[in-house]
Residue, then its C-alpha position, 0 to 999 in steps of 0.5 A: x500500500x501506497x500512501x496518498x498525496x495530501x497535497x496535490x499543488x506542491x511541485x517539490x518532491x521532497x516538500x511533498x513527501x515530507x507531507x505524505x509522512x505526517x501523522x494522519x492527525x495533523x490538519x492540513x487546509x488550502x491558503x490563499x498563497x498555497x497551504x497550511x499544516x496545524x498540529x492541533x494539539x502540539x501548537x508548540x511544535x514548530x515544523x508541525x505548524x507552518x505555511x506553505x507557499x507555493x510556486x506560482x503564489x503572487x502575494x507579497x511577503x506582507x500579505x503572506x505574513x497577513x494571511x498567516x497570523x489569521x490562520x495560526x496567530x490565536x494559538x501559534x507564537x511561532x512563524x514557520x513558512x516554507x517555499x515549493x522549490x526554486x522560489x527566490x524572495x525579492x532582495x529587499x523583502x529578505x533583508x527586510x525580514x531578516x533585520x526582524x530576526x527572521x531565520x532562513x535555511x535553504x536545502x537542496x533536494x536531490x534525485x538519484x541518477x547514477x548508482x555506479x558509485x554506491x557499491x556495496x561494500x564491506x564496513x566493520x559492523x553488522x547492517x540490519x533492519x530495525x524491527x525490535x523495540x530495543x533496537x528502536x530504543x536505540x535509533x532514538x538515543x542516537x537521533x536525540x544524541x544528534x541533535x546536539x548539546x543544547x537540546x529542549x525538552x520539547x525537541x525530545x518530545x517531537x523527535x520521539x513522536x516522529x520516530x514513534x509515527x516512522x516505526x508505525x509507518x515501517x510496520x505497515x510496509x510503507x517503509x524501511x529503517x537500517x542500522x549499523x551496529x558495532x558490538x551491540x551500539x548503534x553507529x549510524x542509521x537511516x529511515x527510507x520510505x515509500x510515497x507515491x512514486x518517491x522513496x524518500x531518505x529520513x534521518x540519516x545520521x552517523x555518530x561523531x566519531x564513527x564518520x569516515x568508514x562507509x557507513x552512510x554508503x552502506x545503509x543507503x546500499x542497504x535501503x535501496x536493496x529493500x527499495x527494489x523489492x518493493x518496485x524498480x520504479x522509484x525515484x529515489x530522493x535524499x535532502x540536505x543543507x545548502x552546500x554542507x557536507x552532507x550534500x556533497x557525499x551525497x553527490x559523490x554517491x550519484x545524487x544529482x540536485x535537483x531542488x533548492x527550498x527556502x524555509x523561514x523561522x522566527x520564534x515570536x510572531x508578535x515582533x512582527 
């Protein structure tokens, strides 16, 4: 089974499987400039709650923000807009927003075209499915160790909802998570999954100190194994930050971009 697209304007392949991989209680409603995603009850939750504007959206950012602070401003604190792919902000408007303290992240997404360099190679550790509780106890750990020294409380809380979602998704067969163990610990994992005719890398992550020793090429080795029993088909698409590291493995590896997208975050609407 298949899940089906929530959305059917958004021209981003990774902005559209990122919203087929929503958990089915998150509210999702057209907007004047494209749309809206509201966690009802997580308001807090900033990527559970944004707007997204679309490709072909003609409003100006002040309009944009208008429309936003109707839909969300009597419960949401927060601004969390995203572009469709290959939108970029008139000059002015961006430095305008940004001189309010508005944070903006560009990724790139990008499409496997060339599978010549992703051999499957032999790494120190065993690779396996994670399909045990233990085992996704430890796919937890890690992924709340990557995200850093100053982690909230309420980033633990999001990122065990989501991995407890992910599971549920890979349980269904809509999806796949991989692990590489080195003497019982997990050193590196990934998620992949399967939406509409994308399948779509999640969560890749690959300790501090076990980086360097073909982890990250042997799990997406592994992920795409799985992938091809499920259909030869696939487009198979991965995202990462604008020019980081990660990006450029992923090109070494045969990635091609294909999809540059604008994210805009401040955490206090009312400055606005």
């Amino acid at each position: 089974m298949i899940l089906a697209s929530p959305m059917a304007y958004i021209h981003s392949n990774i902005l559209s499987s990122d919203l087929h991989l929503l958990p089915d209680n998150m509210v999702r409603c057209v907007a004047p400039f494209g749309g809206f995603v509201r966690s009802p009850d997580d308001p807090d939750f900033h990527w559970g709650n944004f707007g997204i504007v679309c490709s072909d959206n003609f409003l100006s950012l002040d309009s944009i923000l208008e429309h936003y602070c109707a839909f969300m401003a009597d419960e949401i604190r927060h601004l969390a807009l995203i572009w469709d792919c290959d939108v970029d902000l008139d000059a002015e408007d961006y430095q305008r927003w940004q001189r309010t303290g508005v944070e903006f992240d560009f990724s790139n997404g990008f499409l496997l075209r060339d599978q010549s360099n992703l051999d499957a190679r032999q790494v120190d550790g065993e690779i396996r499915a994670i399909v045990n509780h233990s085992d996704w106890q430890k796919v937890l750990e890690l992924q709340i160790e990557m995200l850093g020294s100053d982690v909230s409380s309420n980033d633990i809380s999001v990122i065990k909802r989501r991995l407890i979602h992910l599971q549920s998704l890979c349980m269904q067969d809509h999806g796949k998570w991989f692990g590489v163990f080195k003497s019982g610990k997990l050193v590196a994992d990934l998620g992949i999954f399967l939406c509409g005719d994308v399948a779509r890398f999640q969560h890749v992550e690959t300790r501090d100190n076990h980086r360097g020793h073909g982890y990250c090429r042997a799990l997406i080795c592994a992920a795409m194994n799985w992938v091809m029993t499920q259909s030869s088909s696939y487009q198979i698409w991965i995202e990462a930050e604008e020019n980081s590291d990660a990006a450029m493995i992923y090109q070494r590896f045969g990635f091609q971009k294909q999809e540059r997208l604008l994210a805009a975050f401040h955490a206090d609407i009312s400055q606005f």
